[in-house]
Structures are given as structure tokens and as C-alpha cells.
VOLUMGU-650545 format. One line per 4 residues: number of its first residue (from 0); their letters; for each residue x, y, z of N, C-alpha, C. Coordinates in steps of 0.02 Angstrom, whole numbers. Each point is the difference from the previous one (the first is absolute). Layout:
residues N
NUM) a) X Y Z X Y Z X Y Z | ...
//
This chain:
residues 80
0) xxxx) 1045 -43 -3019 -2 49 53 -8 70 -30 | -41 41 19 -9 69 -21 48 39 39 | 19 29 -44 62 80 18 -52 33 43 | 41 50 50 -9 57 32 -47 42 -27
4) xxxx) 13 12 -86 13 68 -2 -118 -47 -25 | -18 -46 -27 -45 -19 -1 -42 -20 31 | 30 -6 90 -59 -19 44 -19 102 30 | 66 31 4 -29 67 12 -53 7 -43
8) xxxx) -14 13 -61 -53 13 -66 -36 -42 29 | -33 -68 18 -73 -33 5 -2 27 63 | 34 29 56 -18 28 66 -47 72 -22 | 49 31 -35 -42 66 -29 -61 -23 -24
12) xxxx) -16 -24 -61 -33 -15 -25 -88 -18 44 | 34 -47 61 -52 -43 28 -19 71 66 | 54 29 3 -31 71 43 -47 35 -27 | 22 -2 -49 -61 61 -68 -62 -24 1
16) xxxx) -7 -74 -11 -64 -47 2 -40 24 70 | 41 -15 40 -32 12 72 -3 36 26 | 18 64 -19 -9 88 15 -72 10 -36 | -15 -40 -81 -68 8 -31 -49 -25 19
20) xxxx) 17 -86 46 -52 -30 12 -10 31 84 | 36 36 36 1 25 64 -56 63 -23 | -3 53 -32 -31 59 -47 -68 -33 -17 | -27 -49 -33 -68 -47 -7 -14 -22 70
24) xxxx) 43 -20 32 -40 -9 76 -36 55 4 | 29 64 35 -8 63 14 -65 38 -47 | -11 -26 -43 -55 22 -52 -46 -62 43 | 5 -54 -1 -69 -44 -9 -29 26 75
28) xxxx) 67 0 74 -14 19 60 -58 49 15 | 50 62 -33 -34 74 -19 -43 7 -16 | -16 -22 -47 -84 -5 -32 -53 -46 19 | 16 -55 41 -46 -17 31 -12 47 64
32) xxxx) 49 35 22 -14 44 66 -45 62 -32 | 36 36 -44 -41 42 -18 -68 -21 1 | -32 -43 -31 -80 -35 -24 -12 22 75 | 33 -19 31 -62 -7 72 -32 64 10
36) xxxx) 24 59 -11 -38 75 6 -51 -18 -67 | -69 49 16 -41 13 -40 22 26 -67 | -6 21 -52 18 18 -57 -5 92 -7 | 30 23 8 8 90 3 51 1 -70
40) xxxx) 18 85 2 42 31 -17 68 -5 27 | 8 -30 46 68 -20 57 10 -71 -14 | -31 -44 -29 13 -75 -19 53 32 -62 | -6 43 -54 28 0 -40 82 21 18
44) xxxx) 7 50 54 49 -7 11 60 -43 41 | -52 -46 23 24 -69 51 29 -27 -55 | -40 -18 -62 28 -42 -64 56 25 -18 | 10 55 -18 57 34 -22 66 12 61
48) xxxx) -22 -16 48 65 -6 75 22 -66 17 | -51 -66 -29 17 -61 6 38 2 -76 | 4 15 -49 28 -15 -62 47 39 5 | 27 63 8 56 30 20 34 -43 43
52) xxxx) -21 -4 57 61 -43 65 -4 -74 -54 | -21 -34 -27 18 -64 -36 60 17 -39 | -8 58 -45 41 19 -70 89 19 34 | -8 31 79 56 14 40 26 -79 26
56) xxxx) -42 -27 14 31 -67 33 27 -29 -58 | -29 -8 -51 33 -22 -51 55 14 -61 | 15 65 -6 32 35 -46 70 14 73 | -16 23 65 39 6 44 76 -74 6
60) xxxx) -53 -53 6 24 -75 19 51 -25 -58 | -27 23 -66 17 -17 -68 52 42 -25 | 15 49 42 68 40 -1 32 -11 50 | -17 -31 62 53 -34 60 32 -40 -15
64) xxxx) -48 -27 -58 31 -88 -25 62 10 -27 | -10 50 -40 43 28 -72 82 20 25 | -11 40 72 45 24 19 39 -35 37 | -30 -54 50 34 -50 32 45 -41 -49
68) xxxx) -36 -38 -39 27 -24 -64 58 23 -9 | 1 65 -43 50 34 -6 82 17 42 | -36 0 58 58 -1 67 13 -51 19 | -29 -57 -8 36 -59 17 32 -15 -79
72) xxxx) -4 24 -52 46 -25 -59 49 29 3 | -7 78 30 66 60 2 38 -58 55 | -23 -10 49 54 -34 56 24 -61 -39 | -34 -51 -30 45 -53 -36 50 38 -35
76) xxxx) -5 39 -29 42 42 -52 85 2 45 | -26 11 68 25 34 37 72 -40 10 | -23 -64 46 17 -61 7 83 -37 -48 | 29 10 38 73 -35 -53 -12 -80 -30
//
């Protein structure tokens, strides 16, 4: 049987995964939407607004993980 303090860590862990693979959605989405406009000077900054909002979904999610984690270990801590 795995301890507490080791299923919190693969919860984090598997959040982090899926905050990155949620961030690659958001890129493959994005950039197929972008394509659909003709190719300008404004495609370049579509690229750079789909890769920003990816890098936030993902760096955002991957510190939710971190912190939940964390607060549910502070509350075991807690616990008599």
C-alpha cells in the first residue's frame, strides 16, 4: 500500500503532465485556427498569442499542481 505522503507526489506529478499536455492541445488547436487566415504580418502575431496562452496554461497548471500538493501535505501534517 502506498503512504499518503506518495500518492499526493504522483497526483502532483500527473497534474504537471496534464497542465503540459492541456498547453500542446492549445498550440496544435491554435495553430490550426490561426492557418485558416491568409498569411500577413498579423499571422505572426496570432503565433506568438497561441504560444503565449499555451506557455500560461501550462507553467500556470504546473504551479496549481505544486501548490495543491503542498496544501494537502501541510493538512496531513496537520492531522493527529
Amino acid at each position: 500500500m502506498t503512504s499518503r505522503t506518495t500518492r499526493i507526489r504522483i497526483v502532483a506529478v500527473l497534474g504537471i503532465v496534464a497542465a503540459w499536455l492541456i498547453g500542446a492541445v492549445v498550440v496544435r488547436l491554435g495553430l490550426d485556427w490561426a492557418d485558416t487566415f491568409p498569411y500577413s504580418t498579423a499571422s505572426e502575431m496570432r503565433y506568438l498569442a497561441v504560444a503565449a496562452v499555451a506557455l500560461v496554461i501550462a507553467i500556470g497548471g504546473s504551479v496549481a499542481s505544486v501548490l495543491v500538493s503542498r496544501q494537502a501535505g501541510a493538512a496531513r501534517k496537520r492531522q493527529p
